[in-house]
TORPA-4810 file (N, C-alpha, C, O; in nm, 3 decimals):
<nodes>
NODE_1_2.593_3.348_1.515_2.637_3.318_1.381_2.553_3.205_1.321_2.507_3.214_1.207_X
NODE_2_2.534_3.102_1.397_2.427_3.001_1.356_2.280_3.037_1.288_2.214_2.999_1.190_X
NODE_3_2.267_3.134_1.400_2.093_3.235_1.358_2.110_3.266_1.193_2.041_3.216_1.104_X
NODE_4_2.197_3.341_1.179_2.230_3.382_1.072_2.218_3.343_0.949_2.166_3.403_0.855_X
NODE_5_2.289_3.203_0.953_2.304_3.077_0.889_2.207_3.011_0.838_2.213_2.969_0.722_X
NODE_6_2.116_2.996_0.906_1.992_2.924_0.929_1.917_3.032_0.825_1.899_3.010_0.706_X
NODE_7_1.890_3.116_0.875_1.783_3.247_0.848_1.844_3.269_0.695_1.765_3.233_0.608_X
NODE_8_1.952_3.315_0.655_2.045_3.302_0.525_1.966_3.199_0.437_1.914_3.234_0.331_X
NODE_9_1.957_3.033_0.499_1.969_2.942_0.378_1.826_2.929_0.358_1.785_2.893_0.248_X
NODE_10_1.705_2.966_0.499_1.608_2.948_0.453_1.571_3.089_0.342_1.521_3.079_0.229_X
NODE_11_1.598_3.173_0.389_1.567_3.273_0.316_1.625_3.236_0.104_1.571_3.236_-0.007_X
NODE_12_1.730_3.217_0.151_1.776_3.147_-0.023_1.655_3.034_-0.098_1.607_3.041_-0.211_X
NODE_13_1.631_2.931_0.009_1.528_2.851_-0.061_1.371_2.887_-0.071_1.287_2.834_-0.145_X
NODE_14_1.349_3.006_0.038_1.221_3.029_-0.030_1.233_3.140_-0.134_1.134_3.202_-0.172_X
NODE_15_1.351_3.162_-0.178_1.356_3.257_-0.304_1.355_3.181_-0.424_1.334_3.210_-0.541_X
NODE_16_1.384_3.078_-0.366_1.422_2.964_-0.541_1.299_2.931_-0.555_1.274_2.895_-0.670_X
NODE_17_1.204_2.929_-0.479_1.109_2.874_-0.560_1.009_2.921_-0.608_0.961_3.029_-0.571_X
NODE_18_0.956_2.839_-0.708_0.851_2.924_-0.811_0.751_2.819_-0.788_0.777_2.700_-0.807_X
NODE_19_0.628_2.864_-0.743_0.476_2.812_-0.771_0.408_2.841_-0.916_0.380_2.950_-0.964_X
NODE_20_0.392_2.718_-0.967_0.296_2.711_-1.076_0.133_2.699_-1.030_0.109_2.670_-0.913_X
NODE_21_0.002_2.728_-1.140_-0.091_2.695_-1.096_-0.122_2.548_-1.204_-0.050_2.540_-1.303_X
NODE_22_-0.180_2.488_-1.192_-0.170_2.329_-1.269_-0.295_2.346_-1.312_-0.369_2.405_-1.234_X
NODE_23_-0.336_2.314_-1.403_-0.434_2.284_-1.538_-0.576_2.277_-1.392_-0.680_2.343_-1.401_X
NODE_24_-0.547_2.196_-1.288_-0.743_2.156_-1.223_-0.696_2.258_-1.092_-0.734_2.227_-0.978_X
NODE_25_-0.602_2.396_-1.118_-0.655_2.433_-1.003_-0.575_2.419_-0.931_-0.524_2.530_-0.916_X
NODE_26_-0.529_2.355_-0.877_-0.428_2.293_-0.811_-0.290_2.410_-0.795_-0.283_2.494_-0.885_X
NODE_27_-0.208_2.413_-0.710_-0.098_2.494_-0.720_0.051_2.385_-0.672_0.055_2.326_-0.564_X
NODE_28_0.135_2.380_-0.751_0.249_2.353_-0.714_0.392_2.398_-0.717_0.423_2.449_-0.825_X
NODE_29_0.509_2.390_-0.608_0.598_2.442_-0.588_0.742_2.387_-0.634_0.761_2.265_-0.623_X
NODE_30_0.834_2.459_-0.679_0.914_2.390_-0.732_1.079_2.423_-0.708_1.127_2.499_-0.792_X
NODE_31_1.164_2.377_-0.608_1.274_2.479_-0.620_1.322_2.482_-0.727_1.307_2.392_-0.809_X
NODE_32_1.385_2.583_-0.746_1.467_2.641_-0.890_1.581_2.730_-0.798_1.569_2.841_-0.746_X
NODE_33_1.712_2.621_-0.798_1.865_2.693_-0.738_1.874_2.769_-0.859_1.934_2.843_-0.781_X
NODE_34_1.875_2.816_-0.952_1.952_2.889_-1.098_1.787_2.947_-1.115_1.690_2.918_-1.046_X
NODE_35_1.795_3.026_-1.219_1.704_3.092_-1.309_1.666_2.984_-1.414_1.746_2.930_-1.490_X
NODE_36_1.505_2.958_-1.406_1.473_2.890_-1.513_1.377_2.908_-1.596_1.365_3.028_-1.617_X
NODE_37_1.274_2.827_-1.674_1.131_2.793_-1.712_1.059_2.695_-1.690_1.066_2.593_-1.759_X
NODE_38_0.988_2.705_-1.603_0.860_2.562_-1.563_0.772_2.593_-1.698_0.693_2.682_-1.729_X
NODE_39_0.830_2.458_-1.776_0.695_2.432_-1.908_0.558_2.371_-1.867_0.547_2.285_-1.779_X
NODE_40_0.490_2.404_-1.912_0.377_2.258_-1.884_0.362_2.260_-2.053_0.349_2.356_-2.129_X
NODE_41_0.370_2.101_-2.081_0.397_2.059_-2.213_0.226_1.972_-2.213_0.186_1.871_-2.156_X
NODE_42_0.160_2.070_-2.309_0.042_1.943_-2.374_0.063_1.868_-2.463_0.158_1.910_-2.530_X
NODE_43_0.007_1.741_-2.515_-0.003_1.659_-2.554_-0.103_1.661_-2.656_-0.170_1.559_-2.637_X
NODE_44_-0.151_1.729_-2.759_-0.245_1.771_-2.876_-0.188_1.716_-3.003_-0.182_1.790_-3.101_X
NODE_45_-0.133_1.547_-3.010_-0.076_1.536_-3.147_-0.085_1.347_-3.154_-0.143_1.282_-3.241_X
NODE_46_-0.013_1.295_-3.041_0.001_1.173_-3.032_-0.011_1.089_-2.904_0.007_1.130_-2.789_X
NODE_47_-0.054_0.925_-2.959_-0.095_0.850_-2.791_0.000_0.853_-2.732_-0.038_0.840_-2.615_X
NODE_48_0.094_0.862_-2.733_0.213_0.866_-2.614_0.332_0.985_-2.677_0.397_0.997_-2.781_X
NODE_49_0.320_1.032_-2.596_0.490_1.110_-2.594_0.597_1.165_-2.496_0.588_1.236_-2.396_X
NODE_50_0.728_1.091_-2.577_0.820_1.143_-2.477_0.894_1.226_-2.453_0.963_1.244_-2.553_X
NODE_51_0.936_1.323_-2.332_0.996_1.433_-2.350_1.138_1.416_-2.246_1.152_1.365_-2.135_X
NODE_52_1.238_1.488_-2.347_1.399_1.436_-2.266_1.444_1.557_-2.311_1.404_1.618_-2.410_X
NODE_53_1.540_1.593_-2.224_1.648_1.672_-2.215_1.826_1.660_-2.258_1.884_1.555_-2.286_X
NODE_54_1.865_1.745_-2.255_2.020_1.678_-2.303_2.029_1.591_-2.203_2.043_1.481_-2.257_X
NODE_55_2.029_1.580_-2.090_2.078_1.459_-1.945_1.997_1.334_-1.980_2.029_1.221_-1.944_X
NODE_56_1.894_1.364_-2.049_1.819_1.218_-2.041_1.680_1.285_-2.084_1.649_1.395_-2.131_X
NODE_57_1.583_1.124_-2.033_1.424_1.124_-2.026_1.389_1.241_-1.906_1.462_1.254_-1.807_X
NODE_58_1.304_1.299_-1.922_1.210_1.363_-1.842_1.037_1.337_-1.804_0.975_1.345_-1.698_X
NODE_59_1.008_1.312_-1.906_0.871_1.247_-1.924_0.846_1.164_-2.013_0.862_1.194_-2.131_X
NODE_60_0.777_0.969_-1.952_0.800_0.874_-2.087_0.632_0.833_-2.077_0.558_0.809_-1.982_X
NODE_61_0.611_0.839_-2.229_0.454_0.815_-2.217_0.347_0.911_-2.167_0.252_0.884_-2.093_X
NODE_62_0.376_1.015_-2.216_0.269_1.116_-2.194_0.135_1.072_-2.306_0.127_1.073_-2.429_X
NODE_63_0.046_1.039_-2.207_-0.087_0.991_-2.314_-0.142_1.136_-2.371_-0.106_1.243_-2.323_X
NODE_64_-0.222_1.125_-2.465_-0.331_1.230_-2.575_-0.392_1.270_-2.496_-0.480_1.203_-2.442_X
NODE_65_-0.354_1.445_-2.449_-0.500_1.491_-2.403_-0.443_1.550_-2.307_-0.484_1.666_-2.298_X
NODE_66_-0.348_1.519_-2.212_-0.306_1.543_-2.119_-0.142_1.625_-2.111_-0.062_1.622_-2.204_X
NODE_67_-0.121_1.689_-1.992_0.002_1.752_-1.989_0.086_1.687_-1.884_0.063_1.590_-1.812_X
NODE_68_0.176_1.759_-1.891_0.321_1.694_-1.778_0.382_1.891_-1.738_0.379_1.977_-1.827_X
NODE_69_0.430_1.920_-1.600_0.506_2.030_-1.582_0.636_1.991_-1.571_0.681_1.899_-1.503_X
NODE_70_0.689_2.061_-1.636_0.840_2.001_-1.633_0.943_2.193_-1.555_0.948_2.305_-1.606_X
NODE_71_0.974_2.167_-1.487_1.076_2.310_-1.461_1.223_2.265_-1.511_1.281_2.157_-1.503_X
NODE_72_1.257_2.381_-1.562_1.386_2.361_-1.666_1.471_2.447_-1.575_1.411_2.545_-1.530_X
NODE_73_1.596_2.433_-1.538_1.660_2.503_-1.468_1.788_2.532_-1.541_1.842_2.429_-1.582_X
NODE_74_1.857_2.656_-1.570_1.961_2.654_-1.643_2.076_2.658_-1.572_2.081_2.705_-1.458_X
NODE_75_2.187_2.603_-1.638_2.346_2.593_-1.597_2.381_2.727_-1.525_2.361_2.837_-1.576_X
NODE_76_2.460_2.697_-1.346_2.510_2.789_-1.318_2.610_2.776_-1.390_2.662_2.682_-1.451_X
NODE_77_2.647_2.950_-1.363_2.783_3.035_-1.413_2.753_3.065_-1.534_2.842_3.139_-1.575_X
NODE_78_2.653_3.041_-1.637_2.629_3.054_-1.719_2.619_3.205_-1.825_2.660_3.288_-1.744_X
NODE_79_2.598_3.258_-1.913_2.617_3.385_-1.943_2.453_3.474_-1.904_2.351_3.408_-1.886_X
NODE_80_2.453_3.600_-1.898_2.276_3.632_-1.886_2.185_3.560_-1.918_2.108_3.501_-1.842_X
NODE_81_2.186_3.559_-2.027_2.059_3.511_-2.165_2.104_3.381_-2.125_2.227_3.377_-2.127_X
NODE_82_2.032_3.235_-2.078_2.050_3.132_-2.092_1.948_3.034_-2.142_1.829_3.059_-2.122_X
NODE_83_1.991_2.900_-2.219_1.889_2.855_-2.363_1.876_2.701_-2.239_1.959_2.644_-2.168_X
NODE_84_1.761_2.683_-2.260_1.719_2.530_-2.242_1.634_2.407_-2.329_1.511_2.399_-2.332_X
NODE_85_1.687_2.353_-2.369_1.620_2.284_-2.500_1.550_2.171_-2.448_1.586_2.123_-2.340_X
NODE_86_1.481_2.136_-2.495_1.371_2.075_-2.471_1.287_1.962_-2.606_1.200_2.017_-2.672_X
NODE_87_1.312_1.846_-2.632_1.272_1.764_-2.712_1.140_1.681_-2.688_1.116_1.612_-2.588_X
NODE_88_1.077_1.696_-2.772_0.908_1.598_-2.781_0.922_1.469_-2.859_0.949_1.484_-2.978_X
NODE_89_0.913_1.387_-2.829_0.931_1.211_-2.946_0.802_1.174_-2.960_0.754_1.150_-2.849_X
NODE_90_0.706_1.155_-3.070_0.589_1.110_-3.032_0.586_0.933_-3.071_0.675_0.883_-3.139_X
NODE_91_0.499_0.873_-3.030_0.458_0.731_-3.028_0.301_0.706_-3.078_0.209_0.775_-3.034_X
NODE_92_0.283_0.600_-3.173_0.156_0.570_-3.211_0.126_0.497_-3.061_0.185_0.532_-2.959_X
NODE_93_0.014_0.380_-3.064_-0.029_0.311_-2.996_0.062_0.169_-2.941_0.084_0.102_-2.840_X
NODE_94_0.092_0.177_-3.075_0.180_0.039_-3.098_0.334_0.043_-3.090_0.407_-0.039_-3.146_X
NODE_95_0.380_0.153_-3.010_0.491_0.223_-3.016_0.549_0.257_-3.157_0.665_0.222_-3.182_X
NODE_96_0.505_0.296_-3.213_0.608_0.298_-3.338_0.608_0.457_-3.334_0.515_0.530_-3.302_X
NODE_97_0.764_0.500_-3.386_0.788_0.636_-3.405_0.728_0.730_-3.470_0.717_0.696_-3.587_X
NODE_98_0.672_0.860_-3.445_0.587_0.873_-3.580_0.681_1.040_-3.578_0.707_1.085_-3.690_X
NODE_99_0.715_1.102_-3.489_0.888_1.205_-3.517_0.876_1.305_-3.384_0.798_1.282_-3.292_X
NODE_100_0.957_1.407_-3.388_1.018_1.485_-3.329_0.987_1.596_-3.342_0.949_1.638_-3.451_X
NODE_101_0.997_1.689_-3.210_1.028_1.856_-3.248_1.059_1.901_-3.108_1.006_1.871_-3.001_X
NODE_102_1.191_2.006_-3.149_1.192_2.072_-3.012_1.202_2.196_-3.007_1.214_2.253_-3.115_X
NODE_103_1.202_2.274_-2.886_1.202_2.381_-2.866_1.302_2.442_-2.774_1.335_2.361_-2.687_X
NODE_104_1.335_2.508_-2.768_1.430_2.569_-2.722_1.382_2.732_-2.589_1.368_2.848_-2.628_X
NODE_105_1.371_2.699_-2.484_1.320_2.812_-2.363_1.492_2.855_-2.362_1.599_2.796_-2.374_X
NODE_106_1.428_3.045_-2.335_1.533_3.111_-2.301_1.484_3.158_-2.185_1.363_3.146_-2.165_X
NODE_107_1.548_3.205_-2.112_1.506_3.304_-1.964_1.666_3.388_-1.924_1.773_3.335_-1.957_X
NODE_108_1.662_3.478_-1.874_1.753_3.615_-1.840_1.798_3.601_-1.688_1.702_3.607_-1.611_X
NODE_109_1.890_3.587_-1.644_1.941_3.638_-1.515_1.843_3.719_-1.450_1.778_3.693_-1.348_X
NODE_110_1.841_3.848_-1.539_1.782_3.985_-1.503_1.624_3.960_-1.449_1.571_4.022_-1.357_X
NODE_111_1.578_3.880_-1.509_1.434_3.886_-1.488_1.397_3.766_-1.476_1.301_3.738_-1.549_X
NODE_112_1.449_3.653_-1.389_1.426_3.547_-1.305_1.332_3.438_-1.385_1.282_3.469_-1.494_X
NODE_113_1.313_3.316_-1.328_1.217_3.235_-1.312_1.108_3.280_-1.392_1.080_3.399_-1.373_X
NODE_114_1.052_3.230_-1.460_0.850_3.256_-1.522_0.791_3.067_-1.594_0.842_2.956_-1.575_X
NODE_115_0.695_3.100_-1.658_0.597_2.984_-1.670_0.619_3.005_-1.779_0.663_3.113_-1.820_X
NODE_116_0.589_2.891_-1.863_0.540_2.922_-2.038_0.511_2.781_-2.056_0.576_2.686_-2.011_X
NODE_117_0.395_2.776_-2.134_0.304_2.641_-2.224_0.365_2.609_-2.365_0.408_2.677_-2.459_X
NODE_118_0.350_2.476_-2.341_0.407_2.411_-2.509_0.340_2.325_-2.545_0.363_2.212_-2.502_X
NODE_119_0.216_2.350_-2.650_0.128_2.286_-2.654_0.178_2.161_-2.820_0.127_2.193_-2.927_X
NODE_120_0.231_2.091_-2.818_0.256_2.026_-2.877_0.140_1.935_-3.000_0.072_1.840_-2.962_X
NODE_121_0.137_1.981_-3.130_0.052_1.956_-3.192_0.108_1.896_-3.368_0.031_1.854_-3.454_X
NODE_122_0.218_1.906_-3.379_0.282_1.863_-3.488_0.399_1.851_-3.396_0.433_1.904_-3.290_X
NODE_123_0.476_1.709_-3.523_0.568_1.637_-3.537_0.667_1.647_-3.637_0.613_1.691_-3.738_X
NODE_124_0.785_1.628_-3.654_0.849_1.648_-3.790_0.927_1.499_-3.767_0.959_1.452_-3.658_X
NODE_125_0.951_1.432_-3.915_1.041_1.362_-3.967_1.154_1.404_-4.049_1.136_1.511_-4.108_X
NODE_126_1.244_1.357_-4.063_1.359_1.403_-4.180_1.303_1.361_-4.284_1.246_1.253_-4.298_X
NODE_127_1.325_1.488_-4.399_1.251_1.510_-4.546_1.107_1.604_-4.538_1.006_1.613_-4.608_X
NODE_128_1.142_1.652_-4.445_1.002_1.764_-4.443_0.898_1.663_-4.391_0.808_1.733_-4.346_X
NODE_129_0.860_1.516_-4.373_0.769_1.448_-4.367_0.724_1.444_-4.196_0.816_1.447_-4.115_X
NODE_130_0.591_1.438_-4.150_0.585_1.452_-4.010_0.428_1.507_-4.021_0.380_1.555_-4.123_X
NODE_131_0.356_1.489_-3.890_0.239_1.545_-3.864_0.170_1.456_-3.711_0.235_1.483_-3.610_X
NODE_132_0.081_1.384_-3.695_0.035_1.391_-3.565_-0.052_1.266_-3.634_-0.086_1.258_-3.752_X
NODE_133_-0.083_1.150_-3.505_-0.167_1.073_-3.559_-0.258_1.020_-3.461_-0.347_0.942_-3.495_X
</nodes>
């Protein structure tokens, strides 16, 4: 019964996980207990930006030029179709705010785990005002 056990939980964790390939080549692994989306979020707008989730920060100070992988994992028990939102804050040099935008990843029960890019290149302010500096 132990065998079993063993063989069971490894078998569960090498199902959770999803390998990304990373921008130089590189490959990395990531468990995912639930169905999710591993973003890799570029940075094409402002010197620093930060990216948070409803729980919090996820990435603080992402410099110009460069990306961050973030895997998004959605709420068990959740319905099929499940939404993961995802917020960008950008920063001048001098920290000052310059706005926001987010996006929202869906992924399916049915059809597991996948990759998707968010190349971040505009900003929005309240009043339509916003752009990248």
């Amino acid at each position: 019964m132990r065998n079993f056990v063993a063989i069971a939980a490894i078998a569960l964790v090498t199902n959770a996980c999803t390998t990304v390939r990373l921008a130089d080549g590189t490959t990395q692994r990531f468990a995912m207990v639930q169905v999710g989306v591993v973003v890799r979020v570029l940075n094409n707008c402002t010197p620093f930006l930060d990216l948070e989730r409803v729980g919090g920060m996820v990435v603080k100070g992402l410099p110009y030029g460069e990306s961050a992988t973030i895997p998004l994992v959605s709420t068990p028990f959740g319905p099929g179709n499940r939404e993961m939102p995802l917020t960008a804050k950008g920063y001048s040099a001098n920290m000052e705010y310059l706005g926001s935008v987010s996006k929202t990843f869906y992924v399916s029960t049915s059809e597991g785990s996948r990759e998707e890019v968010w190349e971040i290149d505009r900003l929005n302010l309240p009043g339509g005002r916003g752009g990248c500096s």
